[in-house]
C-alpha positions as CSV (number, residue, x, y, z in Angstrom):
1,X,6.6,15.1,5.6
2,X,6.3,11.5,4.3
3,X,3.0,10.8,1.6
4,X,1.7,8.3,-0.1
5,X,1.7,9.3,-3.4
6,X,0.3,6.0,-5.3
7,X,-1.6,3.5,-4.4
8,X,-3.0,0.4,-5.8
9,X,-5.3,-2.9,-4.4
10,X,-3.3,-6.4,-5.6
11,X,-4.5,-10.0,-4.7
12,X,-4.6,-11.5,-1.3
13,X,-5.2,-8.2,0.5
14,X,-2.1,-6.4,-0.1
15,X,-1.5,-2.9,-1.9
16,X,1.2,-1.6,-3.7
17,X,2.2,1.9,-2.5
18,X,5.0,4.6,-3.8
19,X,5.8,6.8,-1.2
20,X,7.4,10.5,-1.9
21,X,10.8,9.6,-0.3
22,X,11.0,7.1,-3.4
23,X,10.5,3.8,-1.7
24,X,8.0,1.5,-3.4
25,X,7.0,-2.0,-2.6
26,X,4.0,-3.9,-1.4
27,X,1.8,-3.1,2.0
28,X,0.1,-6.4,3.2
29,X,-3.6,-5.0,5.1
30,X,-4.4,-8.7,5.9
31,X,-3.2,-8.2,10.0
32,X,-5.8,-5.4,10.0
33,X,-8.4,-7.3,9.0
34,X,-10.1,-8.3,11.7
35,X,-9.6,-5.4,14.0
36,X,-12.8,-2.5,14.2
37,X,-13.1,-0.8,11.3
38,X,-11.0,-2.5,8.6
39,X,-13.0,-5.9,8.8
40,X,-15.3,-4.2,6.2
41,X,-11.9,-4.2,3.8
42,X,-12.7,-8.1,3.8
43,X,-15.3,-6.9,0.9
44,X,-12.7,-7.4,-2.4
45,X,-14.6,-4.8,-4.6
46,X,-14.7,-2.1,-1.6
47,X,-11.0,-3.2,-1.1
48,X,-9.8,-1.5,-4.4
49,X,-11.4,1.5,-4.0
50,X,-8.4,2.3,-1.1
51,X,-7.1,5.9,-2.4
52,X,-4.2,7.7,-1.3
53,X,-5.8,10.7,1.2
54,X,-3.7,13.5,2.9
55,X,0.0,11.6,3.8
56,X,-1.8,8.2,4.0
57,X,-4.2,6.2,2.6
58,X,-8.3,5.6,3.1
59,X,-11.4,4.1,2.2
60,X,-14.6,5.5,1.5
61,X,-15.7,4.6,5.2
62,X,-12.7,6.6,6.3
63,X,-10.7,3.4,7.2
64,X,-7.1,4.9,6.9
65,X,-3.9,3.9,7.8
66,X,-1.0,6.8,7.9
67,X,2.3,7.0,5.7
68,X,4.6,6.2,8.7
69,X,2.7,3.3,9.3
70,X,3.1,1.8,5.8
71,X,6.8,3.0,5.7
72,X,7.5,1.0,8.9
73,X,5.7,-2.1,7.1
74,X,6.7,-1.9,3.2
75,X,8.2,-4.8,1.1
76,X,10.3,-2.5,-0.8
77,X,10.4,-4.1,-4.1
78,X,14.3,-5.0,-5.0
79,X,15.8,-3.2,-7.7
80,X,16.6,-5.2,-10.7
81,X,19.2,-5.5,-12.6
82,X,19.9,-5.4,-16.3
83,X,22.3,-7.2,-17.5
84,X,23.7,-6.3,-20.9
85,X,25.0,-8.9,-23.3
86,X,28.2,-7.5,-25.1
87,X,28.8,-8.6,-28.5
């Protein structure tokens, strides 16, 4: 079964989520915003306190959003490269 198993509030409304399958990458909440629940997420300080909770993550006002759906939405971060120089 798929988990969140780190997450972390950035700027602009998006969080940066590892997931136990390995993928990383950046989950943007803004569309959520202004549906029900989540518009309270508009708060910046209550924003960060997002934790990861069961497979997914929540909120203290049990706003949550499930692993499958942030799987289905990551910005997997691309690898980088090192490049050594050879002397």
């Amino acid at each position: 079964m798929l988990k969140v198993t780190k997450v972390c509030a950035k700027e602009n409304f998006t969080l940066f989520v590892e997931l136990s399958d390995g993928r990383s990458g950046s989950f943007d909440v803004k569309p959520y915003l202004e549906k029900g629940v989540f518009t309270q997420l508009k708060d910046k300080n209550y924003f960060k306190l997002v934790k990861p909770f069961f497979c997914g993550i929540a909120w203290p006002n049990e706003q949550d959003l499930s692993a499958d759906t942030i799987a289905f939405e990551l910005k997997e971060e691309s690898q980088r490269i090192q490049i050594r120089a050879f002397n």
